[in-house]
C-alpha positions as CSV (number, residue, x, y, z in Angstrom):
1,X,96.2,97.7,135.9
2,X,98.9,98.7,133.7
3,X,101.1,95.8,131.8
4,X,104.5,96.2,131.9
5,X,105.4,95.9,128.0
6,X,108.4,93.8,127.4
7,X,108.0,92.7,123.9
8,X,106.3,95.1,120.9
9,X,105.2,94.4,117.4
10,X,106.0,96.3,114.8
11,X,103.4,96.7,111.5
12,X,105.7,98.5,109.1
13,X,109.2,98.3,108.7
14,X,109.3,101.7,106.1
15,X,111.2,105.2,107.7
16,X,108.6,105.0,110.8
17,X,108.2,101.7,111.6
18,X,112.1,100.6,111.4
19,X,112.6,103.9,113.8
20,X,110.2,102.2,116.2
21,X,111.9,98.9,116.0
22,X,115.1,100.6,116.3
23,X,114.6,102.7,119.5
24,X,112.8,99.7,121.4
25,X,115.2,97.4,120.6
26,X,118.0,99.5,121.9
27,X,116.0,100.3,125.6
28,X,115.4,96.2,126.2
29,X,112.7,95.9,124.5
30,X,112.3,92.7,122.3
31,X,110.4,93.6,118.6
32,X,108.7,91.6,116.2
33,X,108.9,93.3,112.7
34,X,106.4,93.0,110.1
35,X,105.6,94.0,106.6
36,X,104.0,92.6,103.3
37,X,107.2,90.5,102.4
38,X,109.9,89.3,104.3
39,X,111.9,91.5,101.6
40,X,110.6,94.6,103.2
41,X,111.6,93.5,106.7
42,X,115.0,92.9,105.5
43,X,115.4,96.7,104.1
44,X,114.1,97.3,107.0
45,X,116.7,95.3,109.3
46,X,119.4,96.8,107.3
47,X,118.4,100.4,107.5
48,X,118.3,99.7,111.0
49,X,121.6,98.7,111.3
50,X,123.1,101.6,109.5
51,X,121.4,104.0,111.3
52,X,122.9,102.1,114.5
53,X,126.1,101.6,112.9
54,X,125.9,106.2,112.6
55,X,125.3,106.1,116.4
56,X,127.9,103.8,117.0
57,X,130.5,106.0,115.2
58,X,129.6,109.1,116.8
59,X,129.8,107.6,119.9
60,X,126.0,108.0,121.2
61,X,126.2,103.8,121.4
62,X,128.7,101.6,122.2
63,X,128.9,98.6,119.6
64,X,128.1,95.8,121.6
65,X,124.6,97.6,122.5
66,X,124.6,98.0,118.4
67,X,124.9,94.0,118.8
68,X,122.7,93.4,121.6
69,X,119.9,95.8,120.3
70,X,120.0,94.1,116.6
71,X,119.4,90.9,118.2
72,X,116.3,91.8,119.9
73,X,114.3,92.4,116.6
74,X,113.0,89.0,114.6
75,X,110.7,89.2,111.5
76,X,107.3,88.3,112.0
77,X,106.3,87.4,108.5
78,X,102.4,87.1,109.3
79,X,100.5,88.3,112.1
80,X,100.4,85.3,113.8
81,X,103.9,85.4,114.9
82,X,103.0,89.2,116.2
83,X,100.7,87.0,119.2
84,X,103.7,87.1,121.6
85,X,103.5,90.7,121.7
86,X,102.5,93.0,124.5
87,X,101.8,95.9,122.5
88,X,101.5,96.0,118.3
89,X,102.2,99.1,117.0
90,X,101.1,100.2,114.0
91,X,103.5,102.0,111.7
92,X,101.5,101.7,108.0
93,X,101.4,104.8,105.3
94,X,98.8,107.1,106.2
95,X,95.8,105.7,104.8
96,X,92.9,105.4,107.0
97,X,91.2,102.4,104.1
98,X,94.8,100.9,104.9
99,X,95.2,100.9,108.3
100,X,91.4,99.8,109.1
101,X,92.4,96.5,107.1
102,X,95.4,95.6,109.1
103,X,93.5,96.1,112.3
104,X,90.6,93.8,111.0
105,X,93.3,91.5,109.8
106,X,96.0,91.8,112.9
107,X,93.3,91.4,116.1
108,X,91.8,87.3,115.0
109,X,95.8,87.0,116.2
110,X,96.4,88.5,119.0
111,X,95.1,87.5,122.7
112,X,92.4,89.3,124.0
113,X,94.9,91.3,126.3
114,X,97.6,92.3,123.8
115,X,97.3,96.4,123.2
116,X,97.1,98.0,119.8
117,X,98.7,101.5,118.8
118,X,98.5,103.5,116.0
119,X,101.5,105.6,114.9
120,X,99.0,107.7,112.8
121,X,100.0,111.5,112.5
122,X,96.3,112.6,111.6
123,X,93.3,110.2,111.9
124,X,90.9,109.8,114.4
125,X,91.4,107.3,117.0
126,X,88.4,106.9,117.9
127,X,87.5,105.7,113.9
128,X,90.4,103.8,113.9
129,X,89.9,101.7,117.1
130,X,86.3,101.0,116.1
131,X,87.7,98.3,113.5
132,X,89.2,96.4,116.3
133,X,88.0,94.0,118.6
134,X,89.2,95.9,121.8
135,X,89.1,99.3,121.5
136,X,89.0,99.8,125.0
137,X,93.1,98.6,124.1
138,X,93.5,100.5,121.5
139,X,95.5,104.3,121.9
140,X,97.3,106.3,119.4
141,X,101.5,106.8,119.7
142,X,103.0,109.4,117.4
143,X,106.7,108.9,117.4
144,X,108.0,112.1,115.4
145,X,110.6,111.3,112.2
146,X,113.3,110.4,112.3
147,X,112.0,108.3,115.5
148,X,115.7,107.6,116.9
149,X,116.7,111.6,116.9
150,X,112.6,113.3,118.1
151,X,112.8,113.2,121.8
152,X,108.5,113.7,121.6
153,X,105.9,111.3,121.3
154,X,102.0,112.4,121.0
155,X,100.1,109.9,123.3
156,X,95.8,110.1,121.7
157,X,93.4,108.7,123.5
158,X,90.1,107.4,121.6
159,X,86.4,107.6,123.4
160,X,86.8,104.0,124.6
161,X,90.5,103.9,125.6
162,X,90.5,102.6,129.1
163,X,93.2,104.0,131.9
164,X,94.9,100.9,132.1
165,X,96.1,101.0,128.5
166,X,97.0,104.9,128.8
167,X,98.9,104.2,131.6
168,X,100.8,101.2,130.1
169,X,101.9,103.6,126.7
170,X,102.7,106.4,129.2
171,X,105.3,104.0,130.7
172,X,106.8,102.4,127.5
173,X,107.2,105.6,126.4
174,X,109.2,106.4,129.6
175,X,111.0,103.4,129.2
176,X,112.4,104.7,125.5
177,X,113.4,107.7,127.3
178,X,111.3,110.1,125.3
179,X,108.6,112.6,126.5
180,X,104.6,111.9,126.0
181,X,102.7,114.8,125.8
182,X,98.7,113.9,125.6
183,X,96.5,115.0,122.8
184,X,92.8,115.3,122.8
185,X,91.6,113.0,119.5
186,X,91.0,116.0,117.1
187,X,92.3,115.8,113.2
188,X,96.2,115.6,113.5
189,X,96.4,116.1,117.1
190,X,98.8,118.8,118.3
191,X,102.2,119.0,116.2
192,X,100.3,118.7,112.7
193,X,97.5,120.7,113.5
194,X,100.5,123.4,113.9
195,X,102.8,122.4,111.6
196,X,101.6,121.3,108.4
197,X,99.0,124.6,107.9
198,X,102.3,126.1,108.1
199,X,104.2,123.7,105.6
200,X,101.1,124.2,103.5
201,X,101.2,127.9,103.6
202,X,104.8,127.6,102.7
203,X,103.6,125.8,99.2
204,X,101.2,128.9,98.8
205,X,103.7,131.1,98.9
206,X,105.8,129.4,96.4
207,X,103.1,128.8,94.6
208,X,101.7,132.8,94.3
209,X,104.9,133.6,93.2
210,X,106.1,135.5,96.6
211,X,109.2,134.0,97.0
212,X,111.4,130.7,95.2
213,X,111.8,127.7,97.1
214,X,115.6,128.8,98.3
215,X,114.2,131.8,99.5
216,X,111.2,130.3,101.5
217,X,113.1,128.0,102.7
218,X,116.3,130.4,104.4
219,X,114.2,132.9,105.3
220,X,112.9,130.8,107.8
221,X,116.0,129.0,108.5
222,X,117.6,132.7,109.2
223,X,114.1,134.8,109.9
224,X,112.5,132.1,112.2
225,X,115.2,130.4,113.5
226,X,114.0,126.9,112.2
227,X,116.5,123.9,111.4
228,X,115.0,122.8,108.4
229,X,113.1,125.1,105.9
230,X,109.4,124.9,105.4
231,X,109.9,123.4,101.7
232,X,112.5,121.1,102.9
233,X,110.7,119.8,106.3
234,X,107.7,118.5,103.7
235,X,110.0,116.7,101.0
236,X,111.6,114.9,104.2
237,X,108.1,114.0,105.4
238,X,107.1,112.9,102.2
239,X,104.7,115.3,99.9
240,X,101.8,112.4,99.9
241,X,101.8,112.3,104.2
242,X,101.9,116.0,104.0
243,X,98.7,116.1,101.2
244,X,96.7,113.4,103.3
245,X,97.0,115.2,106.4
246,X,95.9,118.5,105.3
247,X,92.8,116.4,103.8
248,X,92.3,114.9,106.5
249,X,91.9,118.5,108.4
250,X,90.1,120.4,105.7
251,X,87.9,116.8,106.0
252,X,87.5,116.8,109.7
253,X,87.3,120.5,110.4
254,X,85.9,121.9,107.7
255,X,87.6,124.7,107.5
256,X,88.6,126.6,104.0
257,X,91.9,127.7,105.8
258,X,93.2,123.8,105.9
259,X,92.5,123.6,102.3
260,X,95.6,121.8,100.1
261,X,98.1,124.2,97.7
262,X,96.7,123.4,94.1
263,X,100.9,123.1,93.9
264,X,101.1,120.0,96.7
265,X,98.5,118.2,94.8
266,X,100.2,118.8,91.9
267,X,103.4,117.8,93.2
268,X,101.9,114.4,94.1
269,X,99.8,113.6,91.4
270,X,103.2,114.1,89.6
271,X,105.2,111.5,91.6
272,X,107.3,114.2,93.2
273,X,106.9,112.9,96.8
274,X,110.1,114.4,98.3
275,X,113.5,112.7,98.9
276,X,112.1,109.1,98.8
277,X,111.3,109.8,95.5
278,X,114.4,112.2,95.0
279,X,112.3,114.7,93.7
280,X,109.8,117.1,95.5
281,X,110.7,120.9,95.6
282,X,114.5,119.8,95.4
283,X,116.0,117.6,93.2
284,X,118.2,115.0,95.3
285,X,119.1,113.1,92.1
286,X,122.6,115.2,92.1
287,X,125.1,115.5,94.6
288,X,123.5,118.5,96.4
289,X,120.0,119.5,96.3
290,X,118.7,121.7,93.7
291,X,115.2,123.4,94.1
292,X,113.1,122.3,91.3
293,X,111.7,126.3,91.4
């Protein structure tokens, strides 16, 4: 039968994993945040409670849920303390080496019935779960960035993933009041698969020269309709997630039409991730962005 999830652990407290923390928190959900150092969890904490603070100020929260909501999360500085947990969700970078570590790591921790999620945007499942002790347990829940704004959340089943535990994520994600769509376990699932061949053929076309970032970028805005530009969407993903989940389809689907812009790599090899590293194809060092092409 389905568990009723009432407290979740959180492996990550980076841009993901503190947007996990923060929308569970704020549905009556109690969170156990962990990282590698208790200083992490604190930037963590505190970027939570700015991006509460926002809310609260524009009137989408009231501040004693602010209050209420902040006091539901608690480090959990090893994975011990994660054992209370219903569910542990996984919010590490997107590193398959990485994640298959904490997994090995986490599960010696947890009771046999605790579920484990992975918030991965690309990677199998099915790999994934086979470096736990309960795969049957184990399901992937991508939460969209920034977590607190993206109404959608991709729900990935593995091969082993039992009903029960499909059932449980389906209703935790009800509870956060955000929509699950299901995904069949195929290299970066449904939004990726779609979007980031088109972030990709963005770089291309900065790349060969057919149009400057600024131009890319508002012709899509205007032409397409789109928010965010192409070029701007990736350096607010992060160039490096961007880069591993087009090798993780040109990888899994061998397919020359999923292969990485010789620019991206460049870009990353450079250290020019994207606004966490203020430079990508703007420069955020300034007081408005300015395209580094």
């Amino acid at each position: 039968m389905a568990i009723e999830i009432k407290t979740v652990g959180v492996i990550g407290a980076g841009q993901m994993g503190s947007g996990i923390a923060h929308v569970c928190s704020l549905a009556g959900i109690d969170v156990r945040l962990n990282d590698l150092s208790e200083e992490r969890i604190k930037t963590g904490l505190a970027t939570i409670n700015g991006n509460m603070a926002r809310q609260v100020s524009k009137g989408t929260i009231t501040e004693s849920q602010r209050q209420a909501a902040l006091a539901r999360i608690l480090p959990a500085l090893s994975y011990e303390d994660l054992g209370v947990c219903d569910l542990v969700v996984e919010a590490a970078t997107e590193n398959e080496e990485v994640k298959r570590k904490i997994f090995t790591a986490l599960c010696p921790a947890l009771p046999p019935e605790t579920m484990v999620a992975t918030n991965t945007s690309s990677i199998s499942i099915t790999r994934l779960a086979s470096s736990t002790d309960r795969p049957e347990r184990f399901i992937g829940i991508h939460f969209m960035n920034p977590v607190p704004v993206m109404q959608l959340v991709e729900l990935i089943r593995g091969i082993a993933t039992e009903d029960p535990t499909y059932e449980s994520a389906k209703e935790f994600i009800g509870k956060l009041n955000k929509t699950a769509t299901v995904s069949e376990d195929f290299p970066a699932f449904i939004v990726n698969r779609i979007l980031l061949p088109m972030i990709n053929e963005a770089i291309y076309t900065l790349y060969e020269g057919v149009g400057s970032v600024e131009a890319i970028d508002t012709a899509m805005r205007l032409g397409a309709n789109h928010p965010m530009g192409p070029l701007q969407l990736a350096d607010f993903i992060g160039l490096d997630t961007c880069l591993s989940i087009m090798q993780v389809l040109h990888e899994g689907l061998a397919d020359s039409k999923y292969r990485p812009c010789p620019l991206l790599v460049k870009y990353v090899e450079a250290g020019w991730l994207g606004r966490k590293a203020k430079r990508g194809f703007y420069d955020y060092r300034g007081e408005k962005p300015v395209p580094t092409r």
